[in-house]
C-alpha positions in Angstrom: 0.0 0.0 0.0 2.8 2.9 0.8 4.8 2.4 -2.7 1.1 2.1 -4.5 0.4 5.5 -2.3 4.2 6.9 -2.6 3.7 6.8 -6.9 0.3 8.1 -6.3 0.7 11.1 -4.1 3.0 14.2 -3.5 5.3 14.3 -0.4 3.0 16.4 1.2 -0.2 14.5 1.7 -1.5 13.2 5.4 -3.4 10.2 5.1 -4.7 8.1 8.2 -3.5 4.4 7.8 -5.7 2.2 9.0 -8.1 -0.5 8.3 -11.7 -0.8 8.5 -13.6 -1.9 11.4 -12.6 -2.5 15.0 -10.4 -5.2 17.0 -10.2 -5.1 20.6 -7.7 -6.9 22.0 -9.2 -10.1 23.9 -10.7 -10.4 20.7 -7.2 -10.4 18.5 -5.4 -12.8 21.8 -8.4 -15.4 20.9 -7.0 -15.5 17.3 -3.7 -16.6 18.3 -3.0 -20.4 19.0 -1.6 -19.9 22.2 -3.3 -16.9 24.0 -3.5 -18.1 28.0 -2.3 -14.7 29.9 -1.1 -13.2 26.9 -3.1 -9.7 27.4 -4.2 -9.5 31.0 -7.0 -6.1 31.0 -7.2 -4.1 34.0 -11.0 -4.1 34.7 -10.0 -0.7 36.8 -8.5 0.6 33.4 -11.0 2.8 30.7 -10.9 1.1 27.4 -9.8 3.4 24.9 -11.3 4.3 21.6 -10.2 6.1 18.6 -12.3 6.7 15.4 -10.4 7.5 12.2 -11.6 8.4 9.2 -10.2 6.7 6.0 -12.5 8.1 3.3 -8.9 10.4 1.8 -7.2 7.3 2.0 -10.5 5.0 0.5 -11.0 7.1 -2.4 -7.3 6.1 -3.2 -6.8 2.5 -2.4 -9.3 -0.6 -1.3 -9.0 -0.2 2.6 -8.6 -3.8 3.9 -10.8 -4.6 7.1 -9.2 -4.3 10.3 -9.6 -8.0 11.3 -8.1 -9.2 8.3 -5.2 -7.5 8.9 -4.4 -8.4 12.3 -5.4 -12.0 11.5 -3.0 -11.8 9.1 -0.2 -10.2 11.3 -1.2 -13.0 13.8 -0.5 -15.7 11.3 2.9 -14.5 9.9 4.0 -14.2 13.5 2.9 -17.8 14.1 4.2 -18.8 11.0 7.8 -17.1 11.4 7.4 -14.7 8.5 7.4 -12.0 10.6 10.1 -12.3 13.8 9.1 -10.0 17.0 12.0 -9.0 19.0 
């Protein structure tokens, strides 16, 4: 998506990069094969939410949903594609 955008716009556009949708994260630790105590919420803590628009960036690209996207991160991570440090 950034080299598709990079060819497509000039150095000085802002554009929100995000996906569709919403995640949260007990939701996103459920997708992962081994998720026991990974993310631990604070029930004491507010959950935080941030709305982004993406219509700049829509009008440009197909927007992939949000779930999709961290499924896929998920899998590559599982998978070894992708090494955290």
């Amino acid at each position: 998506m950034l080299f598709e955008l990079e060819a497509r716009l000039d150095g000085g556009t802002l554009l929100n990069m995000v996906g569709r949708g919403v995640v949260s994260v007990r939701e996103a630790a459920g997708w992962m094969k081994d998720h026991d105590g990974v993310f631990e919420v604070d029930p004491a803590k507010q959950p935080e939410h941030y709305e982004v628009n993406v219509e700049r960036l829509s009008a440009l690209l197909d927007v992939p949903a949000t779930a999709d996207t961290v499924q896929r991160f998920i899998r590559d991570v599982e998978e070894g594609t992708i090494a955290l440090s």
